[in-house]
Structure formats: C-alpha cells, structure tokens
N, C-alpha and C positions, 0 to 999 in steps of 0.2 A: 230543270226543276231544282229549287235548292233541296240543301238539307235539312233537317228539322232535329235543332238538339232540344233533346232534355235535360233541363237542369233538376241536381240535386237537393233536396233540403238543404245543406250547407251550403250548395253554389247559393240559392238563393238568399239565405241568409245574410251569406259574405255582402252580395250586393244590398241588403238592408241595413249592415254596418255600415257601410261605405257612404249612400244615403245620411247616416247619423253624423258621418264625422264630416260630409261635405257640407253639411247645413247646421254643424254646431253650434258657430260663432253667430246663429241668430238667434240662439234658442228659444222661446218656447212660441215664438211666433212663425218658427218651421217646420212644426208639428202638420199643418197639412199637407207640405211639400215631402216630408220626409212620408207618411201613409200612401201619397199617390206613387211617391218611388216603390214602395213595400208591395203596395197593390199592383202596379205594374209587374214588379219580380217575380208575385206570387200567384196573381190573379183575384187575391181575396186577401183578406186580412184575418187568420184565425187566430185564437187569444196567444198563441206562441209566439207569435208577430209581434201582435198588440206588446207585449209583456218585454219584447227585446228592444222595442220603438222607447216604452216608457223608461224602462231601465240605462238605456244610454243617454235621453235626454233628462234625466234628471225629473222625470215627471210621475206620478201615481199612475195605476193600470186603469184604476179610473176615470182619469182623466183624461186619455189616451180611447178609453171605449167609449166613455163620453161622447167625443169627436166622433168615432166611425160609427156608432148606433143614429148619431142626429143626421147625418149625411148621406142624405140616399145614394148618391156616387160610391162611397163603401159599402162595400157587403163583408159579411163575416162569414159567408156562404160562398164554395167554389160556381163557376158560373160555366157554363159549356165555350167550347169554341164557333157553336150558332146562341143565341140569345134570343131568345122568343118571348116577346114583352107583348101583353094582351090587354089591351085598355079596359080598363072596367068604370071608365069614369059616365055620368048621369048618361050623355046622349048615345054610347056606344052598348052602354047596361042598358037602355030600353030598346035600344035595335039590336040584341042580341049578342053579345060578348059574352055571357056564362055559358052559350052552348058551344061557343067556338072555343073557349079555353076549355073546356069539359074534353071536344074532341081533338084538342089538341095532346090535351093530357092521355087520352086514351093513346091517341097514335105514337106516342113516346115511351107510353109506362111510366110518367113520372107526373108529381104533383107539381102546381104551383111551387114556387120555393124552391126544389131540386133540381139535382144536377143529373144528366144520366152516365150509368156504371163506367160507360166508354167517354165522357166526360166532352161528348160531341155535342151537348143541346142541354139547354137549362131553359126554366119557361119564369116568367116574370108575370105576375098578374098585379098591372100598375093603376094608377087612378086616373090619369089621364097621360095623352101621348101629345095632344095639343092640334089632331087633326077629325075636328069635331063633322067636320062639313063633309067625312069623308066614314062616316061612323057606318059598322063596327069595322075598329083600326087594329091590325097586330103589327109590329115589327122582327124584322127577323135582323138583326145589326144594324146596319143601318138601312135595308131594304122595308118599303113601307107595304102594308097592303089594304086598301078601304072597301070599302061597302059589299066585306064579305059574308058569305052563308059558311053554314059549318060541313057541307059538302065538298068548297073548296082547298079543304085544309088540307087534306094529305098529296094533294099534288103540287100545291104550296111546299110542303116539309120532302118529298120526295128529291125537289131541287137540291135542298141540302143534304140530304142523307147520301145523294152519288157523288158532291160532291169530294 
C-alpha cells in the first residue's frame, strides 16, 4: 500500500506558482491551464487561489472568478475523496431523484453543496448526467448507478464508506 502525503497550504501554493511561471510566456490565454494545475493541487479553487492565480498573471480577481464561476469543472467548494453527483435533470426528477438525494443527504449529514467534516464524500446535485435511459442516475466518481429506489442508497454509500 503507498503512502498518502499531505500537503501543506504553502506546498500547495508553491505548486500554484510554479503553474504561473510554467505557463507565463502565454499569458492570459493560460489562465485555464494554470486554474486546472491550482485545482488539481488544491482540489478547489478558494478566492486565496483565485487571488494568487490573478496576481501573478497579471489579471483582476475578477476576471480570474469570472472563469472558475462559469465553468462547472471549477468549484470554489472543497469536494470529498467520494463524489456523489445526483442527477436532477427532467427524466431522473420525475422518476424520483429528490428522494434519493434527500436520502443520500440524510445518510451523510450533509447537504447538496458540501463536503463532509472528514472530507470523504461531497454530494453534487447536477442537471443532468447524460444517462437518461437509465433514470434515476447517481454517480459516485466515476462509478455509475441507474434506475435506482431511495432504499438502495446506503448500501450503495456503505461501499465507500469501508472503503
């Protein structure tokens, strides 16, 4: 089994410079490449980020948040190491996706939006997942599950939690 480091706010950081100064010489047309390094280092992009991304490339905080608010691949929000994306889009919302995020929410303690304390599971309530024919869809990473009932949920989430 490896090891598992943690890095610190300045390691991470350091690697957000580094980012900057690697993709300088194309500035401001490497503002995405430089956010997906931040995001990768960080898991998210909090306005600290934001703010150290703009300042080295020469760009406003706004324009920098600009970018990561329009682009659902950023989040400004820390995201667990499970990812629970619950489709709420039309065919999975009339077969039942608010009661399976509802019990997915309960079996976690956390809402849509958050991350939990032990920063194992985060729950995504998305618009669609793109597997209509398979409604209602949750994802857990990239593990898919369809045409589920809200009873199957916690033996669904029980997988990850031993993991």
């Amino acid at each position: 089994m490896g090891t598992i480091t943690v890095q610190t706010h300045e390691e991470k950081m350091t690697l957000v410079r580094e980012a900057i100064s690697r993709h300088s010489h194309d500035g401001r047309k490497a503002l995405m490449q430089v956010l997906q390094d931040a995001q990768n280092a960080y898991g998210y992009l909090p306005l600290a980020v934001q703010r150290e991304v703009a300042n080295g490339m020469g760009l406003s905080v706004a324009e920098v948040y600009g970018v990561v608010s329009f682009y659902s691949f950023f989040s400004m929000t820390p995201k667990g190491q499970y990812e629970v994306s619950v489709c709420m889009g039309t065919a999975c919302y009339v077969k039942g996706s608010q009661a399976i995020l509802e019990k997915i929410e309960n079996e976690l303690g956390i809402k849509a939006g958050q991350c939990s304390e032990d920063e194992k599971f985060s729950i995504n309530a998305c618009r669609c997942i793109g597997a209509c024919g398979l409604a209602p869809v949750i994802t857990v990473n990239d593990d898919v599950y369809g045409r589920l009932a809200a009873d199957e949920i916690p033996a669904i989430l029980a997988k990850y939690k031993e993991a």
